[in-house]
N, C-alpha and C positions, 0 to 999 in steps of 0.2 A: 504494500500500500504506500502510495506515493502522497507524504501527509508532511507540510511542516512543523515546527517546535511546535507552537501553541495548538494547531489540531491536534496532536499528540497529545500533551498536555491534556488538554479538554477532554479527549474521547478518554483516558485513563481515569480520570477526574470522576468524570460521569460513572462509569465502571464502579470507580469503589464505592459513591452515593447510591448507587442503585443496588449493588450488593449488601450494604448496611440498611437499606431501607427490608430488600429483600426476608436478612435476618431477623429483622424485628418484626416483620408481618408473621414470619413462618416461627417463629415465640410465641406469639399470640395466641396463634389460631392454632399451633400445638399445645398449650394449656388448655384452651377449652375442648380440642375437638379429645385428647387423652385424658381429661381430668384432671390432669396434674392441677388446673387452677385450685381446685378440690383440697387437694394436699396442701395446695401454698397456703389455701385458709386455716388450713387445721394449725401448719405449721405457727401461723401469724397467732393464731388465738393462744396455742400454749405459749409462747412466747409474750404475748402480751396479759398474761395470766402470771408468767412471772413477772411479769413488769410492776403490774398492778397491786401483785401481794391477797392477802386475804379478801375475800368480799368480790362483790362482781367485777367483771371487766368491763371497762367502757366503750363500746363499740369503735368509736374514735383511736382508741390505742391499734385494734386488730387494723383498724385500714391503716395508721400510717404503717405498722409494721409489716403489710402487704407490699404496701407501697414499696418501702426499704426493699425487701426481697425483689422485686419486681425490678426496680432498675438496677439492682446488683447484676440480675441474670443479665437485663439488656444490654447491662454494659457488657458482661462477658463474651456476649456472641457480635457486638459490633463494634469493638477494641479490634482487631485486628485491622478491617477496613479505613476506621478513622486514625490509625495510628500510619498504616499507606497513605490517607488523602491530604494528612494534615499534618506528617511530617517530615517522611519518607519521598514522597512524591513534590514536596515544595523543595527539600534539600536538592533533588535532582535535576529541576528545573532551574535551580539558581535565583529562586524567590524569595527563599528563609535563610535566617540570618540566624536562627535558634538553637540553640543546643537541646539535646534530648530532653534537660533534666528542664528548662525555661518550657519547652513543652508538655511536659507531663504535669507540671506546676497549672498550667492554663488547663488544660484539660482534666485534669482533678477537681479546679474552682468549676469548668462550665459543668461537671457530671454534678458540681454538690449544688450549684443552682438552682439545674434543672431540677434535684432530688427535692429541694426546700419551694418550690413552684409546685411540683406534684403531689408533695404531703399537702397543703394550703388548698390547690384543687381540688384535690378527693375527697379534702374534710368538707368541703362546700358541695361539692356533689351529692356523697354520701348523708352530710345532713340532711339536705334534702330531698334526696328519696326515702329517707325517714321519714320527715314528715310531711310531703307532701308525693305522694309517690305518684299520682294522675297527671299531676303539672310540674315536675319540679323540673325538667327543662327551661322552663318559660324565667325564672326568677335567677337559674343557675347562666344562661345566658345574657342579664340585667347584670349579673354583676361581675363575671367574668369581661362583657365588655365594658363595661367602668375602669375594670383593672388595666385593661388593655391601653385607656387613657391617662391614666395614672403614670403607667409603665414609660408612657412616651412623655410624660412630662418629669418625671426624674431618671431616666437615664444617662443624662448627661452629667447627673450628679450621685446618683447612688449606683448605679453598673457599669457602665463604663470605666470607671477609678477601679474596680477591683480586677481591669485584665489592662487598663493602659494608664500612662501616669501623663498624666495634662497638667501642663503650665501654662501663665498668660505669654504671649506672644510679646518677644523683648523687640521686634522691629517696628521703631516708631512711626516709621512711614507707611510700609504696608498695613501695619493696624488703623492708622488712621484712613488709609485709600480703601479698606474694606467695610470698615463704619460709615463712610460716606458713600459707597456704594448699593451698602442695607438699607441708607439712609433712602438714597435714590428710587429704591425700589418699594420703597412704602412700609418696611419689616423693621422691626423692633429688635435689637439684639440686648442682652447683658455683657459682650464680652468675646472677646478674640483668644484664641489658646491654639499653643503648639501642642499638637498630638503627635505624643515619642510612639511612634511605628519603626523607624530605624534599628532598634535592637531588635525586634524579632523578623520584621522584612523588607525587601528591596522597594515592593510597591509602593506608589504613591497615589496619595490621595486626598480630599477635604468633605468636607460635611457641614451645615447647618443642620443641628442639633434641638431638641427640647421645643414644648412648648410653650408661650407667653415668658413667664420670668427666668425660666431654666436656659431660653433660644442662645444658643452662643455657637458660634464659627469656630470651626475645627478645619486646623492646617497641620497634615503631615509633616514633621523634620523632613522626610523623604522629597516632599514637593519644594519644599524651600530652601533646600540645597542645591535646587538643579533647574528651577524653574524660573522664568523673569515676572515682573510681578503683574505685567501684563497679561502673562498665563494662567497666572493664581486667581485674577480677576475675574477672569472668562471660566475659571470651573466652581467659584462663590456663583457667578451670577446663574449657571445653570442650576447650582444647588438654592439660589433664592428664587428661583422662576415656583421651585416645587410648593413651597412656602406662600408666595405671591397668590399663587393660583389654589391654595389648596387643596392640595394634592393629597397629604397628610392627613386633614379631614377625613377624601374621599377615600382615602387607603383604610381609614379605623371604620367609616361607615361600613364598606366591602367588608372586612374584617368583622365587621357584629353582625351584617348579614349570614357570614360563614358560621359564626360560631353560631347561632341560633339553628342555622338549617345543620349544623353537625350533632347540637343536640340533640335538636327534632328525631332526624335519621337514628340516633344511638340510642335515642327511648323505644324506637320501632323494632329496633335490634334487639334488646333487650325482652321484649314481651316476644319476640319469634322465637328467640333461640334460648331462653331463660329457664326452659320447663328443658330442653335438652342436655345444657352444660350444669345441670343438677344446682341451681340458685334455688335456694330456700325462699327465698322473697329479691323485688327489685333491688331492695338496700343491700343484698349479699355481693361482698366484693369480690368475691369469686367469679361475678361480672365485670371486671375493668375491662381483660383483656376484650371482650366484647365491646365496652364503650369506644377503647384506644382504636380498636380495627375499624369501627363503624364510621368515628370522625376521619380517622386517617384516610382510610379510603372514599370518602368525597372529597375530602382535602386534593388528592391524587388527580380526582375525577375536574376539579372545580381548575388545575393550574394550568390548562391552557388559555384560559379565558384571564384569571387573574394574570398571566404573561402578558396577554395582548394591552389588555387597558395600562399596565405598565407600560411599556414598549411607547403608546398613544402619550402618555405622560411625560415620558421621557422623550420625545421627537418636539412638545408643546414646550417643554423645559429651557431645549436649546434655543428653540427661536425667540422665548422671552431672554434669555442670556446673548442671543446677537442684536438684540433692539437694545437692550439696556447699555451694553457695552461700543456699541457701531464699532466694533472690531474683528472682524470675520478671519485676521490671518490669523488673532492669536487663539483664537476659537481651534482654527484647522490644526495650528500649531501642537498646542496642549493634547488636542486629540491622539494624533499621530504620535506624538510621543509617550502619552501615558499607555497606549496601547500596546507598545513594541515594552515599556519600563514593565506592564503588567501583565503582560503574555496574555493578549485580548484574541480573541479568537475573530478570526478576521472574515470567512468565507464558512458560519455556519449553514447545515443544510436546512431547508427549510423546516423538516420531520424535529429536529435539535431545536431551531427556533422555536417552534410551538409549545415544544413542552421544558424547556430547560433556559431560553435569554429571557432576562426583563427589561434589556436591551435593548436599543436596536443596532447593529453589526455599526464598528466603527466609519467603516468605508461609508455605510449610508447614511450617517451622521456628516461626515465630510463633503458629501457630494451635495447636501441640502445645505450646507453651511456654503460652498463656494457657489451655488447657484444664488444665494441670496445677495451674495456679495457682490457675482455678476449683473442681478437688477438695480 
């Protein structure tokens, strides 16, 4: 096969993502379809029988200690793949800058997050199919999307800090050409910081961050080592178009649509196959692996569509960042070269496009950027 660096890359890439996802469906649905989930509950109860000590146990204990078991095993069978995608595979490419043990430190933090989001979820879930087990989608989806805007308005201050270390931006001129740039476009910032991405890798990058008081401009060490500030402006002002236009809105709106119709679907699930995988009642968490397969795969089902209106967003993005800036070379510029710094996949096939860019292919990002330039 006659493929350069970055299709290489990519199609590998792809490969482990899809064998990691692979393993955790076929975890699932081997718990339930063998019973094992069965076991995992007995196991969870005695265990949280000694937890509890004399007197009853509180329901609440058996699912976090479900839970605990549940992503131990996940991890176990989809460590191999992510330990390829996210360490092994960046070292070979020439993208990471990491050492093993700066890896496994980060991937330790992202497995105990996820494990402290999943206990928080299920006790929300699990309470209420306790006590409202007809509807308890409806209220479980109310506040799951709350969190969901929550999460986007302290990120930039409570999760972020714990995998990358931000400081204010010590160049007094580019901070001030980019607060006057927010300023241009109508957007409120708190603040300018350099994002240390350098120690762990090559790529470069920026972002607007957070909502209302948290919103702060994020610039990689990595883009302002190498970038003129011309550049840096042209990929703030794509990153303010998202902001401008509301994008972020539209993304958590899609987003409470999804989680609602993932609920929906996974109470359906649950009453199909609940009298089979041996659940005592809907509150038995001997149903997760049923709810997890049931979101997941509309999640699956739902991401070429979630691609495209991305993609749509991203092509509306750039053309507000060539009107804000009237600077179309450094536009082309920054593109071209964040794409060859980030190993951007340059000529995916359309079948890839649909279900895996939220992108659109650099090239066609360039070609609409010098056509505009030429009118």
């Amino acid at each position: 096969m006659n493929e350069d660096k970055s299709a290489r890359y990519h199609r590998l890439r792809r490969r482990a993502g899809l064998l990691s996802a692979a393993a955790a469906a076929v975890l699932l649905t081997g718990l339930v379809a063998t019973r094992a989930s069965v076991s995992l509950r007995g196991l969870s109860e005695q265990a949280a029988g000694a937890l509890a000590g004399p007197g009853p146990t509180w329901p609440w204990i058996v699912v976090g200690v479900y839970v605990t078991l549940l992503v131990g095993l996940h991890e176990l069978v989809t460590l191999p793949a992510a330990f390829y995608r996210g360490f092994l595979l960046e070292r070979r490419y020439g993208l990471s800058r990491e050492s093993f043990s700066v890896w496994a430190v980060d991937h330790a933090k992202a497995v105990m997050l996820g494990w402290v989001f999943g206990l928080g979820g299920s006790a929300v879930l699990y309470g209420l199919l306790r006590s409202r087990p007809a509807d308890w989608w409806i209220p479980a989806g109310a506040i799951f999307s709350l969190t969901t805007v929550a999460l986007a308005h302290l990120a930039p201050v409570v999760l972020l800090p714990i995998f990358y270390h931000l400081r204010p931006l010590d160049r007094d001129l580019l901070r001030a050409r980019l607060k006057s740039l927010a300023g241009r476009a109508g957007s409120r910032i708190v603040g300018v910081c350099e994002w240390q991405l350098g120690e762990r890798t090559r790529r470069a990058n920026a972002a607007l961050v957070g909502l209302g008081r948290t919103r702060r401009i994020l610039v990689s060490d990595t883009l302002l080592a190498e970038y003129s500030d011309e550049e840096i402006e042209a990929v703030l002002a794509h990153e303010l178009g998202h902001h401008v236009r509301y994008d972020i809105w539209r993304s958590i709106a899609y987003e409470t649509a999804l989680i609602f119709a993932g609920l929906f679907v996974a109470d359906r699930a649950l009453r199909v196959f609940g009298s089979a995988a041996s659940l005592t009642s809907p509150a038995d968490v001997t149903g997760l692996p049923i709810l997890l397969l049931a979101m997941g795969g509309l999640s699956v089902l739902q991401r070429p569509l979630a691609n495209a209106l991305s993609r749509r967003q991203e092509r509306l993005a750039d053309r507000f960042a060539l009107a804000l800036t009237g600077r179309p070379a450094a536009f082309i510029s920054v593109m071209r070269r964040l794409a060859a710094q980030n190993l951007a996949e340059e000529e995916p096939s359309r079948l890839v496009r649909i279900f895996f860019h939220t992108h659109p292919p650099t090239r066609e990002r360039i070609a609409a950027a010098s056509s505009r330039a030429s009118t």
